[in-house]
C-alpha positions in Angstrom: -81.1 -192.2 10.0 -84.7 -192.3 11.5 -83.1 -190.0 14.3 -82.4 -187.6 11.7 -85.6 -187.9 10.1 -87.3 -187.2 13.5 -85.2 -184.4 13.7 -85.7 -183.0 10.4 -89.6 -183.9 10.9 -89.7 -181.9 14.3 -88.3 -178.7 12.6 -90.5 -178.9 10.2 -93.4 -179.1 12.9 -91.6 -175.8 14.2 -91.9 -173.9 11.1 -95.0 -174.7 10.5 -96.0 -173.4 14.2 -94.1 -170.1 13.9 -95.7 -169.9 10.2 -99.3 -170.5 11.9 -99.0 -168.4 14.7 -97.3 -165.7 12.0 -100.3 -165.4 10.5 -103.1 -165.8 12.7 -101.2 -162.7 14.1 -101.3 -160.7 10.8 -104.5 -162.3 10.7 -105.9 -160.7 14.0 -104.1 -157.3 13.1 -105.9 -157.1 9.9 -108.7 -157.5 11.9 -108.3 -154.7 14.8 -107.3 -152.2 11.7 -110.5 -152.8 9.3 -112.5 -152.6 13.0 -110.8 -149.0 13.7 -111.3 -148.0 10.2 -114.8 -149.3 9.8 -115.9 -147.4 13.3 -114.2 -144.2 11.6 -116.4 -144.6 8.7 -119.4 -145.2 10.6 -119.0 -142.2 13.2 -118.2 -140.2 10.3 -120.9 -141.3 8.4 -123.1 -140.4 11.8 -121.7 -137.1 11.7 -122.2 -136.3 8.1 -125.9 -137.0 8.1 -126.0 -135.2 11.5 -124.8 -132.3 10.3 -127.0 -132.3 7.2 -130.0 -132.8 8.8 -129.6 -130.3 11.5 -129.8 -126.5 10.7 -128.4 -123.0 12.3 -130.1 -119.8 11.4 -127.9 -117.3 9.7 -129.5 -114.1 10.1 -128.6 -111.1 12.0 -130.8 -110.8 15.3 -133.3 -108.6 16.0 -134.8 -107.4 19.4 -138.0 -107.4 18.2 -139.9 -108.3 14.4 -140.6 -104.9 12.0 -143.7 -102.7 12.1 -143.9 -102.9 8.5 -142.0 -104.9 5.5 -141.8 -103.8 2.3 -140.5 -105.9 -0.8 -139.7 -104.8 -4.0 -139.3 -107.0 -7.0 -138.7 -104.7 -9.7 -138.3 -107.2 -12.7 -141.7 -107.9 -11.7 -142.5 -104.3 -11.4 -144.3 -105.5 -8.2 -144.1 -103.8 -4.8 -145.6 -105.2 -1.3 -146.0 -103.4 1.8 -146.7 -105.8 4.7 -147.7 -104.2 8.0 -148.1 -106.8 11.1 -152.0 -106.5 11.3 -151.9 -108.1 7.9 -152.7 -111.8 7.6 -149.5 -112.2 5.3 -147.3 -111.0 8.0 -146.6 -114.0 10.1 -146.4 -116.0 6.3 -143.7 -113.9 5.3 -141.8 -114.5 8.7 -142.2 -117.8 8.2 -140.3 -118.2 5.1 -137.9 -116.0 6.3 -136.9 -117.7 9.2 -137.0 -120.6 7.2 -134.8 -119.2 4.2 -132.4 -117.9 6.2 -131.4 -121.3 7.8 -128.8 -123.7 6.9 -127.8 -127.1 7.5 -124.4 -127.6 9.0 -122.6 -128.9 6.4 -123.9 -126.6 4.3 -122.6 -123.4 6.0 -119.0 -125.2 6.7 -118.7 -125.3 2.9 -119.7 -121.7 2.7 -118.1 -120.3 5.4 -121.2 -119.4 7.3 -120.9 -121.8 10.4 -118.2 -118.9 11.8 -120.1 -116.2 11.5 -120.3 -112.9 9.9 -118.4 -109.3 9.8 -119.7 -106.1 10.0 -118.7 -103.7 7.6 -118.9 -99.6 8.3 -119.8 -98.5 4.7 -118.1 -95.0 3.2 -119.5 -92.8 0.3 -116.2 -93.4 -1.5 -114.6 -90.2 -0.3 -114.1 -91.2 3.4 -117.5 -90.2 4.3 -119.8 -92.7 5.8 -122.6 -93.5 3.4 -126.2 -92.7 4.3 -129.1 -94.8 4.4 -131.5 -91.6 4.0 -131.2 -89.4 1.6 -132.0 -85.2 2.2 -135.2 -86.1 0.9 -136.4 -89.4 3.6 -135.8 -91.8 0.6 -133.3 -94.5 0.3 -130.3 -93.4 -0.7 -129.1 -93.9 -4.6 -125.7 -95.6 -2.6 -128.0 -98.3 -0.7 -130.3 -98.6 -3.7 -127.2 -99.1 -6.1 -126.4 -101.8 -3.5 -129.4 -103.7 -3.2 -130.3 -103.8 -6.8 -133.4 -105.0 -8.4 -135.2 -106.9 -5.7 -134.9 -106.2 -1.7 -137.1 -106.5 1.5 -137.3 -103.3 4.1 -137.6 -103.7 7.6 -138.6 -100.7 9.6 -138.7 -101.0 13.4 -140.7 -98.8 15.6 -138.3 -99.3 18.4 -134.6 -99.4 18.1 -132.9 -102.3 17.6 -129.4 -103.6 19.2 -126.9 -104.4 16.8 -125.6 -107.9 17.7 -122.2 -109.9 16.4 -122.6 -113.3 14.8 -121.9 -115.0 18.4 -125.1 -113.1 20.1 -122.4 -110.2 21.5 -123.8 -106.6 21.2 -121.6 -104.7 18.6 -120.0 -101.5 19.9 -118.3 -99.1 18.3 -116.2 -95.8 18.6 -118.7 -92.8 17.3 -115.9 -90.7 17.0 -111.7 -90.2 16.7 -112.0 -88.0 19.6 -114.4 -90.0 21.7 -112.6 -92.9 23.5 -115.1 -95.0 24.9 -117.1 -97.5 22.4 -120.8 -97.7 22.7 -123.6 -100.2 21.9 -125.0 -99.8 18.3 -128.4 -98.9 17.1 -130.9 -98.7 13.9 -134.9 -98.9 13.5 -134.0 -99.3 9.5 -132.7 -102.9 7.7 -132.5 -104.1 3.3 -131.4 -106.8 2.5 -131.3 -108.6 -1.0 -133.3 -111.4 -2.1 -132.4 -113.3 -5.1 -134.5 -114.8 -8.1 -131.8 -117.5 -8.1 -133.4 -121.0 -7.2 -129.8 -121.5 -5.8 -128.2 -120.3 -2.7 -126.2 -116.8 -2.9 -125.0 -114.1 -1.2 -127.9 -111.8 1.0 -126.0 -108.9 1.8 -127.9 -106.5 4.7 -127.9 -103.3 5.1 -128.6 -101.2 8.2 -129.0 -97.7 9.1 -127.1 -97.1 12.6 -127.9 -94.2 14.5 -124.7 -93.2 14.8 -122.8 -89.0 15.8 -123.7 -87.9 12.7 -127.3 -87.1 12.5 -128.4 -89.4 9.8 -128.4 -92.7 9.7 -124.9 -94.9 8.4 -124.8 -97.8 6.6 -123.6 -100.9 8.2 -123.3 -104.4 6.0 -123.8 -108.0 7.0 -123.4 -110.7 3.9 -124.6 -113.9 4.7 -124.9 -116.9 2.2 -128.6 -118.7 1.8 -131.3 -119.5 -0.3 -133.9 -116.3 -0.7 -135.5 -117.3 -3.2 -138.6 -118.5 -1.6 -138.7 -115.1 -0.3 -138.5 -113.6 -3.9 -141.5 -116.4 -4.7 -143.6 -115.4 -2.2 -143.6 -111.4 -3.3 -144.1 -112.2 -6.9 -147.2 -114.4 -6.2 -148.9 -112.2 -3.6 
């Protein structure tokens, strides 16, 4: 009888090993997986305010910065011409390089962070629309485009039109001319917005292209202009 209590005692013991060792196992798995998935949450975490503290500028490239900038805010019947002697010249770049930067995050949300087309623009009868008029002036197809309030760039030299990953665009001038050359324009709009919130800034440049005047190319990127729309109405 004792035997078979010693017996019965001993498996017992057993059970209560394999239960022991059972779940210090579970136990130390439990352990590894919250470790994993608290080092996810922390390299995400890392890479979240990473990418929403540190910014990539949006705009299209220039070669150089305007001879003169000119912006109109017509709800404000207000119009600014800015030529680079002009002490509010290097205050205007500054909010414009400034505006026209994003946080990370922000431009994967918005599709930004890839990068931008470039759009040929036609008159709506498979003619390429003009930036000029006959008469010099914008054209009424740019102007219907821009709307109330825009900025003008005019270059003195002209400028290289460049592709959202710092390539120089090229392009066919004509269905009978094989080869593709480099793109150029002295001429830039672009919208600004009295929108406190980011939206679209679509820019429009006049290419020197075959045809004698100059065509209009667009580049839409989203940011915030309205600092830029600010800064005209309080100047």
């Amino acid at each position: 009888m004792a035997k078979a209590e010693e017996v019965l005692q001993s498996n017992q013991n057993q059970i209560v090993s394999i239960n022991d060792q059972y779940i210090a196992k579970r136990r130390k798995q439990r352990i590894i997986i919250n470790s994993i998935i608290l080092s996810f949450a922390i390299i995400l975490g890392i890479a979240v305010i990473l990418m929403s503290c540190l910014r990539i500028d949006l705009k299209p490239r220039f070669d150089d910065t305007p001879k003169y900038v000119n912006i109109v805010v017509d709800e404000e019947n207000k119009e600014l011409f800015i030529s680079k002697n002009d002490k509010l010249y290097d205050e205007f770049f500054n909010i414009y390089n400034n505006s026209l930067c994003t946080t990370i995050l922000t431009s994967l949300f918005t599709g930004n962070f890839y990068g931008y087309e470039i759009e040929y623009l036609d008159s709506g009868v498979n003619d390429p629309a003009k930036y000029y008029d006959s008469e010099g002036k914008l054209s009424s197809i740019l102007l219907n485009r821009l709307g109330s309030n825009y900025v003008q760039f005019r270059f003195s030299e002209n400028q290289t039109l460049y592709r959202s990953n710092g390539e120089k665009y090229t392009a066919r001038y004509s269905k009978n001319y094989n080869n593709e050359e480099e793109v150029y324009y002295k001429d830039v709009c672009f919208t600004i917005s009295s929108d406190e919130n980011s939206t679209v800034v679509d820019f429009y440049f006049g290419v020197v292209d075959y045809i004698s005047e100059p065509t209009l190319v667009k580049i839409s990127i989203e940011a915030n202009s309205y600092d830029l729309y600010k800064f005209a109405c309080e100047n």
